[in-house]
PyMOL CGO cylinders between C-alpha atoms (Angstrom):
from pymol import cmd
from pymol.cgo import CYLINDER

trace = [
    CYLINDER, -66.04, -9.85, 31.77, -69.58, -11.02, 31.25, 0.3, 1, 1, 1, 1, 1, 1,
    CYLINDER, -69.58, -11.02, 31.25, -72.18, -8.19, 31.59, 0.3, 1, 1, 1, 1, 1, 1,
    CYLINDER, -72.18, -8.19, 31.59, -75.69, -6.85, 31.22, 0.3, 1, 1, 1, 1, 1, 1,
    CYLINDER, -75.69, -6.85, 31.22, -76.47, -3.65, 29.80, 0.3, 1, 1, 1, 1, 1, 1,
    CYLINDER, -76.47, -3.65, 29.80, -79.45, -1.85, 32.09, 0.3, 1, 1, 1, 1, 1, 1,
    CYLINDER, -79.45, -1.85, 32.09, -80.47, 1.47, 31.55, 0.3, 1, 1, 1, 1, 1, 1,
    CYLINDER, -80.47, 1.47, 31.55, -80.97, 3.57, 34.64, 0.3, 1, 1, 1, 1, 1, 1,
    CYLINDER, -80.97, 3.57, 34.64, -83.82, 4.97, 35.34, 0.3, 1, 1, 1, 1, 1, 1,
    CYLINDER, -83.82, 4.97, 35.34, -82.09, 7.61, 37.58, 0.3, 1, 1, 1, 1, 1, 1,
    CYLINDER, -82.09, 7.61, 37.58, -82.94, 11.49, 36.85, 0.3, 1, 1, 1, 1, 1, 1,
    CYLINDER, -82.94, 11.49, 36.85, -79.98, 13.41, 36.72, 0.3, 1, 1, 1, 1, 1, 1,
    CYLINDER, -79.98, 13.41, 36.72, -78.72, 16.73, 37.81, 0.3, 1, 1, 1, 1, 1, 1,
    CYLINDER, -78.72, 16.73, 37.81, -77.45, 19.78, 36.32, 0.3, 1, 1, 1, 1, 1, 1,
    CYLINDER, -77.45, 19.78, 36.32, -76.21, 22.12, 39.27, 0.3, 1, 1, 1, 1, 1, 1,
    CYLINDER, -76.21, 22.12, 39.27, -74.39, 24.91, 38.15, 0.3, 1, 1, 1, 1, 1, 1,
    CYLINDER, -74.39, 24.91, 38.15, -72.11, 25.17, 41.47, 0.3, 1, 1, 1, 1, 1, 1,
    CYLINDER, -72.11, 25.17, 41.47, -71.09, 21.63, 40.89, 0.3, 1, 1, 1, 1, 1, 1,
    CYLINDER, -71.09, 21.63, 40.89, -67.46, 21.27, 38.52, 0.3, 1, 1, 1, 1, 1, 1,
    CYLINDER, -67.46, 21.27, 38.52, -67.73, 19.33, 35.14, 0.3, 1, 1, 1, 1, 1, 1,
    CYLINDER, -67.73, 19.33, 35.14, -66.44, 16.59, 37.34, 0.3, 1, 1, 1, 1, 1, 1,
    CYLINDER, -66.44, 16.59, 37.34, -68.00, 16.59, 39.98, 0.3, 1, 1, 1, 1, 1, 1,
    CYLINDER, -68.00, 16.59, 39.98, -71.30, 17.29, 37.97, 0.3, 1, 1, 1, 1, 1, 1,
    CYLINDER, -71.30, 17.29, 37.97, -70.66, 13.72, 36.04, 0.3, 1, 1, 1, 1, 1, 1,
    CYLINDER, -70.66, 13.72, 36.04, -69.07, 11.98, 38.92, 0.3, 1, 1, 1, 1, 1, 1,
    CYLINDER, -69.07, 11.98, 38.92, -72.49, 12.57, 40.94, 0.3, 1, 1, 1, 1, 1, 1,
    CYLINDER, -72.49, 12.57, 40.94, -74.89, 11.35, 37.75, 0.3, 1, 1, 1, 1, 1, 1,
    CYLINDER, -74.89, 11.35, 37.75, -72.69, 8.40, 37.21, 0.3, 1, 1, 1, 1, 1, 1,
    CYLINDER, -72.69, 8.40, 37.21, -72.93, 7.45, 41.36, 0.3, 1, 1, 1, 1, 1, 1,
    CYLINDER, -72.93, 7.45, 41.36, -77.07, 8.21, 41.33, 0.3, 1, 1, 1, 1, 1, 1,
    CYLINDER, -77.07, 8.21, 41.33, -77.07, 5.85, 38.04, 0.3, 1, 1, 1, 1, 1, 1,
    CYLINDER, -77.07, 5.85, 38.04, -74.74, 3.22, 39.38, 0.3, 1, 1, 1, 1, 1, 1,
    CYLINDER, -74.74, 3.22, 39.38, -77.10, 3.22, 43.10, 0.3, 1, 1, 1, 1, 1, 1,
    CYLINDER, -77.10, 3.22, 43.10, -80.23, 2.93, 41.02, 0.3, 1, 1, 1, 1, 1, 1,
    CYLINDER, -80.23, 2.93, 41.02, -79.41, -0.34, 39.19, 0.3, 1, 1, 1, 1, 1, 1,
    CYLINDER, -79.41, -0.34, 39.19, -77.17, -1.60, 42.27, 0.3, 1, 1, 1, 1, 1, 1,
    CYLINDER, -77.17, -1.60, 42.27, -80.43, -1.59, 44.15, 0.3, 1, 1, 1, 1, 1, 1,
    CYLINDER, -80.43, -1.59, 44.15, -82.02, -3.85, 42.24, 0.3, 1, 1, 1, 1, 1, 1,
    CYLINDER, -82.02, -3.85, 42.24, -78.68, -6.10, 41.71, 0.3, 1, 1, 1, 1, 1, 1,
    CYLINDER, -78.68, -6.10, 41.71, -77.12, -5.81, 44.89, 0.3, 1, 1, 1, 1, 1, 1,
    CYLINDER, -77.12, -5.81, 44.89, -74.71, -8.78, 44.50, 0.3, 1, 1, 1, 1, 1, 1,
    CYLINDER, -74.71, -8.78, 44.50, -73.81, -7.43, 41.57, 0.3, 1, 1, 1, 1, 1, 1,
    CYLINDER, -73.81, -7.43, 41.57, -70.53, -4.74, 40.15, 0.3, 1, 1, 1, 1, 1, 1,
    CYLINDER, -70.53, -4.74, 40.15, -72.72, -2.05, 38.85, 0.3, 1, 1, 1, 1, 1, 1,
    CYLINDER, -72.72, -2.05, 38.85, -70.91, 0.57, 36.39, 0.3, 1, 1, 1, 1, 1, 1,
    CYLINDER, -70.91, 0.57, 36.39, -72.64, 4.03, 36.03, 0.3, 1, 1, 1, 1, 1, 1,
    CYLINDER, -72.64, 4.03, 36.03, -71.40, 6.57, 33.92, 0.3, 1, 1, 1, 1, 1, 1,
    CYLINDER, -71.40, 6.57, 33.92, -72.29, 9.75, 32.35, 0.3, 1, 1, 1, 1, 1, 1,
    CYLINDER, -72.29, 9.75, 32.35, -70.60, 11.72, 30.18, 0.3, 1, 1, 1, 1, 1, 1,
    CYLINDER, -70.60, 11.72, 30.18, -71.35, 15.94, 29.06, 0.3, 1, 1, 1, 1, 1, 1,
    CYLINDER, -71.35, 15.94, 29.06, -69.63, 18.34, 26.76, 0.3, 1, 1, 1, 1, 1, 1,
    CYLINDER, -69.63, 18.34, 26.76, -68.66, 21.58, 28.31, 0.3, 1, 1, 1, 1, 1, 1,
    CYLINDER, -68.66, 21.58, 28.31, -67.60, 24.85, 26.41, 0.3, 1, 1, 1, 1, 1, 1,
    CYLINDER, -67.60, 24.85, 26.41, -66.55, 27.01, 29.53, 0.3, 1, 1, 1, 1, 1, 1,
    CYLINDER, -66.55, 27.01, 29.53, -69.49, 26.64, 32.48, 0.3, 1, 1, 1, 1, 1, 1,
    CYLINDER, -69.49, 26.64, 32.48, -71.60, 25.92, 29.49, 0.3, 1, 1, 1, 1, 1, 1,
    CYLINDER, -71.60, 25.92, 29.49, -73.36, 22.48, 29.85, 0.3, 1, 1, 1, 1, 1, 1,
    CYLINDER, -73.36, 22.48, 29.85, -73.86, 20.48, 26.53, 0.3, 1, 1, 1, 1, 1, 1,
    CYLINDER, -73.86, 20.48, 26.53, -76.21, 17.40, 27.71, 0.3, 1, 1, 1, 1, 1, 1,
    CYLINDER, -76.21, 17.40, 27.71, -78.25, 15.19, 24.85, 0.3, 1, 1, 1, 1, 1, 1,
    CYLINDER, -78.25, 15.19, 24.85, -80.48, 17.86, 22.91, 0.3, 1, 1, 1, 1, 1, 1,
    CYLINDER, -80.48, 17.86, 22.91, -83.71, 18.25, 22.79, 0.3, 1, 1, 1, 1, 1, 1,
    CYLINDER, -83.71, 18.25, 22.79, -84.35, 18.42, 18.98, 0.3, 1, 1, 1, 1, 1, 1,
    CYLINDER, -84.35, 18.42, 18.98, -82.61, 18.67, 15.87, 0.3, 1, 1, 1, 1, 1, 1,
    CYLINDER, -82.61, 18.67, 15.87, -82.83, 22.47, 16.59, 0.3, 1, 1, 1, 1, 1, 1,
    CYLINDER, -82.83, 22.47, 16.59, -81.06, 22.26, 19.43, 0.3, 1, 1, 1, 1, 1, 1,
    CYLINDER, -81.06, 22.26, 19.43, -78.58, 19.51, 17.93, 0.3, 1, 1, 1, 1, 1, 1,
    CYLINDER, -78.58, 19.51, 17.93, -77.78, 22.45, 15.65, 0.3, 1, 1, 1, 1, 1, 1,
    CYLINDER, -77.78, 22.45, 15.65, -77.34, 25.08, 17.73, 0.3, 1, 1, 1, 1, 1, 1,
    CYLINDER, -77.34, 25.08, 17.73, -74.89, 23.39, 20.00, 0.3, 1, 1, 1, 1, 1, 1,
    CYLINDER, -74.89, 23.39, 20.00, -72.33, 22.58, 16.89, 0.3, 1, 1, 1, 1, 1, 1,
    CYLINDER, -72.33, 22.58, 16.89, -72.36, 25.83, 15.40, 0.3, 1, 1, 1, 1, 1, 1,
    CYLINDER, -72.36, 25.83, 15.40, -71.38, 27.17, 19.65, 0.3, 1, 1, 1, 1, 1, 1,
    CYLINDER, -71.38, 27.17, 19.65, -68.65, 24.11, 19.41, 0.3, 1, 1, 1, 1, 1, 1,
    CYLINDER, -68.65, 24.11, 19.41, -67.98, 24.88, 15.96, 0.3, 1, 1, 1, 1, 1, 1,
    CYLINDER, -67.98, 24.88, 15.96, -64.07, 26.18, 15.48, 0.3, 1, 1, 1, 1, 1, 1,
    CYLINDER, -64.07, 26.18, 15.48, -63.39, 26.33, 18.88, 0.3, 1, 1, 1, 1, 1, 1,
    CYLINDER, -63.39, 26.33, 18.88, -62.07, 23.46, 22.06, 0.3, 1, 1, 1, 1, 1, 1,
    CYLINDER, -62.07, 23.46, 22.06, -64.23, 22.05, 24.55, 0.3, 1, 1, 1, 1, 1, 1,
    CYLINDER, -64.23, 22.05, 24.55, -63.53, 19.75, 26.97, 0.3, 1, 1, 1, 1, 1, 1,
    CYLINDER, -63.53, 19.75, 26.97, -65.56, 15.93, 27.46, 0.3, 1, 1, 1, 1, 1, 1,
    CYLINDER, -65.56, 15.93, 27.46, -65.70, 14.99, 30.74, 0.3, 1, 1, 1, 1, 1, 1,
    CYLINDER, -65.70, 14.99, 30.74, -66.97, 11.00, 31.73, 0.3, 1, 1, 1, 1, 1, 1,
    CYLINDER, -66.97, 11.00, 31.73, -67.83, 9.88, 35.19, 0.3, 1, 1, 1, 1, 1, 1,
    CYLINDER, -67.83, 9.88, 35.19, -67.60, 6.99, 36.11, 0.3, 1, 1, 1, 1, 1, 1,
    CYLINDER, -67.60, 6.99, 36.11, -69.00, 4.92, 39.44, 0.3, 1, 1, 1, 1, 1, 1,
    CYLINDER, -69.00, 4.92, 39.44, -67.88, 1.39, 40.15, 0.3, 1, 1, 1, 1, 1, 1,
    CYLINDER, -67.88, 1.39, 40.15, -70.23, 0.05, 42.71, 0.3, 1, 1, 1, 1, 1, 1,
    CYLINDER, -70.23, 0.05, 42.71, -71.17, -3.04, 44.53, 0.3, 1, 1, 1, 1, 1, 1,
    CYLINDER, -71.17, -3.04, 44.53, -73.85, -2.55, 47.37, 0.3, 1, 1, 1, 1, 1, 1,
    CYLINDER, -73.85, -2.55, 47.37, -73.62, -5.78, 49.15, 0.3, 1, 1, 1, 1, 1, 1,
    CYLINDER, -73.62, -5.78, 49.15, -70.34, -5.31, 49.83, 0.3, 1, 1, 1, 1, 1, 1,
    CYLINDER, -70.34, -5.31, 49.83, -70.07, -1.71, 50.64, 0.3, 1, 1, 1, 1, 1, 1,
    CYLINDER, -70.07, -1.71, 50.64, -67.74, -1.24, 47.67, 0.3, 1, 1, 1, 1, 1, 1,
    CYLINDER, -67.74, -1.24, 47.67, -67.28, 2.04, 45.51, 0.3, 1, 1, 1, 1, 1, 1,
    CYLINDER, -67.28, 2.04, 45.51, -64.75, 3.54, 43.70, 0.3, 1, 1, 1, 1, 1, 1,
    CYLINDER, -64.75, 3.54, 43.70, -65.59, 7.15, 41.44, 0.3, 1, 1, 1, 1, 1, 1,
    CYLINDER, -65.59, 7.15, 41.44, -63.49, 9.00, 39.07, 0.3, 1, 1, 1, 1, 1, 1,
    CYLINDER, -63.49, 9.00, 39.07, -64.17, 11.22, 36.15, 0.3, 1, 1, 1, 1, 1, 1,
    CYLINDER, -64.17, 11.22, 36.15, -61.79, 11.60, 32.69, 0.3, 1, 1, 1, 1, 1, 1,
    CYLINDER, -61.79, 11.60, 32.69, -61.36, 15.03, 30.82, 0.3, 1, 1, 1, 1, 1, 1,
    CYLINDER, -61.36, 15.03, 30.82, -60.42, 15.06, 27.07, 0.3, 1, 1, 1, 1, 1, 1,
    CYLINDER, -60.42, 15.06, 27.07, -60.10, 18.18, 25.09, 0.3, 1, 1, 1, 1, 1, 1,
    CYLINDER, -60.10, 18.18, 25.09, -61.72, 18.04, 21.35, 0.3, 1, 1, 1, 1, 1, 1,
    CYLINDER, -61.72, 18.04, 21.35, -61.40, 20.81, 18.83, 0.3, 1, 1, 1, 1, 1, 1,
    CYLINDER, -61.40, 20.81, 18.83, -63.89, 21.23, 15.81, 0.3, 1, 1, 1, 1, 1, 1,
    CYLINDER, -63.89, 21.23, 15.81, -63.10, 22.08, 12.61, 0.3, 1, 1, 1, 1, 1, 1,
    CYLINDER, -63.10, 22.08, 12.61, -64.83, 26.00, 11.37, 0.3, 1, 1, 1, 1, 1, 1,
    CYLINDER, -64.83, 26.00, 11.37, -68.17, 24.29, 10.30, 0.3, 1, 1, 1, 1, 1, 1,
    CYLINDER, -68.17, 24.29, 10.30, -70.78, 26.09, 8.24, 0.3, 1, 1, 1, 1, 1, 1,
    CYLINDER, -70.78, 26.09, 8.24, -74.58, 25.84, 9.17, 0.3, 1, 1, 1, 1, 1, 1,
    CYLINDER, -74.58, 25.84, 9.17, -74.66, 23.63, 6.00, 0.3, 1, 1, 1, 1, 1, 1,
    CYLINDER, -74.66, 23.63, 6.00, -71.59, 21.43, 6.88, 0.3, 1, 1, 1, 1, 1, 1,
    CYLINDER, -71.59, 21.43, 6.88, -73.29, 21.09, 10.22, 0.3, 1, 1, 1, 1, 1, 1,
    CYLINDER, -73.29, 21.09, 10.22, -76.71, 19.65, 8.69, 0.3, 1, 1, 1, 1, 1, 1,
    CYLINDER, -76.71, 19.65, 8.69, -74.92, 17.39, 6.44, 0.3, 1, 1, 1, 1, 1, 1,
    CYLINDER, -74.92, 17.39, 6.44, -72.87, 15.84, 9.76, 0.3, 1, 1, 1, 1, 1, 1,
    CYLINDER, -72.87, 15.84, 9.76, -76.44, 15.51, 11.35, 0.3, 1, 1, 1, 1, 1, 1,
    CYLINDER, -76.44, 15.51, 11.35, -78.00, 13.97, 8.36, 0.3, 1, 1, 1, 1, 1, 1,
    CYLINDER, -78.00, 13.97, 8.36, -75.51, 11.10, 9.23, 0.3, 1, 1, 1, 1, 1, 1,
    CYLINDER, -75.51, 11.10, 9.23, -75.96, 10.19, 12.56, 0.3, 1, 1, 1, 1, 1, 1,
    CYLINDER, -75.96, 10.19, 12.56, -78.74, 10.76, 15.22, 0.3, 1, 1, 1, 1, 1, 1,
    CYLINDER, -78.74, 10.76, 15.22, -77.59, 13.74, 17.39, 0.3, 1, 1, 1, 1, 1, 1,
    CYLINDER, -77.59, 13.74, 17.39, -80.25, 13.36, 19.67, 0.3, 1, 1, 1, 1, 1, 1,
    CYLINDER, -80.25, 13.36, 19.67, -79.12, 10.54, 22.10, 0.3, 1, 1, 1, 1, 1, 1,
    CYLINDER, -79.12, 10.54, 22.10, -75.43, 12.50, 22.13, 0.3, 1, 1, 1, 1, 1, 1,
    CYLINDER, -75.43, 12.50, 22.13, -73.80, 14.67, 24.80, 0.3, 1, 1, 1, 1, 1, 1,
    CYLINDER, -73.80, 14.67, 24.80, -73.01, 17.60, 22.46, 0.3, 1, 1, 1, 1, 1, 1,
    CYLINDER, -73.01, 17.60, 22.46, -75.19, 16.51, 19.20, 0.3, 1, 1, 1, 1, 1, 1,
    CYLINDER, -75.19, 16.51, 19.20, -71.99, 14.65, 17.84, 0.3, 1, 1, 1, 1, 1, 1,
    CYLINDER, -71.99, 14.65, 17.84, -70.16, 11.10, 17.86, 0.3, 1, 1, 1, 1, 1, 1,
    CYLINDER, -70.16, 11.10, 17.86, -66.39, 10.76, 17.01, 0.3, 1, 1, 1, 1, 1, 1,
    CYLINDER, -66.39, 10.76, 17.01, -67.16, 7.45, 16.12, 0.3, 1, 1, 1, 1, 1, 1,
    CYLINDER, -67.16, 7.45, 16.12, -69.79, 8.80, 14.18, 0.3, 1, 1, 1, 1, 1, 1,
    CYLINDER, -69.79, 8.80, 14.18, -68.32, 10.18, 10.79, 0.3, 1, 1, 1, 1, 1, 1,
    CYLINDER, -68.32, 10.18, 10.79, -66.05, 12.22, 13.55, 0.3, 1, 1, 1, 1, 1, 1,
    CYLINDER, -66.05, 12.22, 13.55, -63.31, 13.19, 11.16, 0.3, 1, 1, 1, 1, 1, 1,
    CYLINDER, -63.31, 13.19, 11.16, -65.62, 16.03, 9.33, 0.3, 1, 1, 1, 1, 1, 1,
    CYLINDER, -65.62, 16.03, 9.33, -65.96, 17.61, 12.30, 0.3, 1, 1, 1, 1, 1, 1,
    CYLINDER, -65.96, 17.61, 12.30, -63.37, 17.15, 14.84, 0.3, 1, 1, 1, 1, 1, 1,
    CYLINDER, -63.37, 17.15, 14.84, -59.97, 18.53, 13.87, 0.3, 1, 1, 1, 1, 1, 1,
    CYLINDER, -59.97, 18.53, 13.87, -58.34, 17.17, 17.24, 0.3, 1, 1, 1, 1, 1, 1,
    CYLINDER, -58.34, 17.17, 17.24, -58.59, 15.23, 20.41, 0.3, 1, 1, 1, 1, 1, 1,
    CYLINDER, -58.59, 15.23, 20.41, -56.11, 15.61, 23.15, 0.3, 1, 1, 1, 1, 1, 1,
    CYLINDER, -56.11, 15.61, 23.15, -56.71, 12.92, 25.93, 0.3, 1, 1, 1, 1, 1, 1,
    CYLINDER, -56.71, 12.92, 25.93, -58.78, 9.80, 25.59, 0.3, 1, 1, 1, 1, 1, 1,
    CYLINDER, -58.78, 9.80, 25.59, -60.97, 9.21, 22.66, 0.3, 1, 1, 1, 1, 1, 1,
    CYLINDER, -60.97, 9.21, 22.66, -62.67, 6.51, 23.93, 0.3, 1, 1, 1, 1, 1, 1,
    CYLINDER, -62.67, 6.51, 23.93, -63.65, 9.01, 27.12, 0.3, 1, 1, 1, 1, 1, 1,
    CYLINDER, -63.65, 9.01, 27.12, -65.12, 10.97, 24.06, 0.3, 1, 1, 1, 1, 1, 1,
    CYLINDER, -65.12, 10.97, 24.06, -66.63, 8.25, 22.63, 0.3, 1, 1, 1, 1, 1, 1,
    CYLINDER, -66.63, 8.25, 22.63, -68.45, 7.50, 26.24, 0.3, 1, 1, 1, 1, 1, 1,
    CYLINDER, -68.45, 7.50, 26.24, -66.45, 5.63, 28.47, 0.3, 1, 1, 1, 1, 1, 1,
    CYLINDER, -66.45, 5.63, 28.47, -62.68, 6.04, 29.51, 0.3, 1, 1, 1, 1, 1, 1,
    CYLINDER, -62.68, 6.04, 29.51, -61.86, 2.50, 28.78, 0.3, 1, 1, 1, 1, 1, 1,
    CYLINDER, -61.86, 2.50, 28.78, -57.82, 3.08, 29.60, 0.3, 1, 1, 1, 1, 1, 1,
    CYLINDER, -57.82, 3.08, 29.60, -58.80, 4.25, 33.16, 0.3, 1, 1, 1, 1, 1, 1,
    CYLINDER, -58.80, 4.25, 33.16, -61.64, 2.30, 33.53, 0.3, 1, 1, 1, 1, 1, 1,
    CYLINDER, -61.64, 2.30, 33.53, -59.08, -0.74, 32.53, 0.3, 1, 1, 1, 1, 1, 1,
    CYLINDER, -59.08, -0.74, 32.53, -56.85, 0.29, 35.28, 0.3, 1, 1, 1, 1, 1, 1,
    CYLINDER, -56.85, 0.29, 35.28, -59.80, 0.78, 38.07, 0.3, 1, 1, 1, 1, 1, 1,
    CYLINDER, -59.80, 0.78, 38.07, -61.16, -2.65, 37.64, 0.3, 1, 1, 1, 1, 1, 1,
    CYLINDER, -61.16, -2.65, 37.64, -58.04, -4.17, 37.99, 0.3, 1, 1, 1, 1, 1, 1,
    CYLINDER, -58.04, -4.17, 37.99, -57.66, -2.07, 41.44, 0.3, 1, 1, 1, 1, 1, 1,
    CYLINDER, -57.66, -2.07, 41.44, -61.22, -3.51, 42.21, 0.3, 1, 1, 1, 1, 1, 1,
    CYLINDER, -61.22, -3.51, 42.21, -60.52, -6.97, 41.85, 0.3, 1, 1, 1, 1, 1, 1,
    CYLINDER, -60.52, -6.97, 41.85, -57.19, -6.51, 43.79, 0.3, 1, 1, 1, 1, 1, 1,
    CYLINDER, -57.19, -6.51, 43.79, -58.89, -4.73, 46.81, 0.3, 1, 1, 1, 1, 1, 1,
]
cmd.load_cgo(trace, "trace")
């Protein structure tokens, strides 16, 4: 498929009585309708993706601080990566949302092992401060679903949905 890459100028919502899914599901539908507006003949995909450790909600962080702080919480322990995705076409009254869960353990990291992962990658346009793609296997010591849902965008589903789209 031919497409165009258009960052959505959308402002997304953290609501704590929303579910992981249901949180993403929602950002990836306002960022989908944003860019469908101004392409209405167009498929639009939105997506969003966050890291959650319990009801705790790890978006992009703020600072290299905060980068920090969320790996040594993630540190040793599983979280889950949740990606929602909206397929939308406006003109023709189209949609189709769904959101994919993975589960991704980290390794024990030290504060220092944890600086030296940062000092490889930018942390700072990542849900969670990390990138499995990103020098991944010195941090991450499994992933149980997806990876490419970790990476951003649940390509196996998303391969399946789009062939549902063009069927329907």
């Amino acid at each position: 498929m031919d497409f165009k890459i258009m960052p959505s100028n959308a402002e997304e919502v953290f609501d704590d009585h929303l579910s992981p899914r249901e949180l993403c599901q929602l950002n990836a539908h306002l960022k989908a309708r944003a860019i469908a507006k101004k392409i209405p003949d167009a498929l639009v995909l939105g997506a969003d993706t966050l890291v959650f450790l319990g009801r705790e909600t790890f978006g992009k962080p703020r600072d290299m601080e905060e980068a920090e702080q969320m790996l040594a919480k993630l540190q040793g322990r599983t979280h889950q990566v949740v990606t929602g995705v909206c397929l939308m076409h406006l003109r023709l009254h189209r949609e189709r949302i769904f959101a994919v869960s993975s589960d991704v353990t980290f390794l024990p990291l030290s504060a220092q092992q944890i600086r030296v992962y940062h000092s490889k990658m930018n942390p700072l346009d990542k849900a969670g401060a990390y990138a499995v793609q990103e020098h991944g296997g010195n941090i991450i010591a499994e992933i149980s679903g997806s990876r490419s849902n970790v990476i951003g965008l649940p390509m196996e589903r998303l391969t399946g949905e789009l062939n549902i789209w063009q069927a329907g």
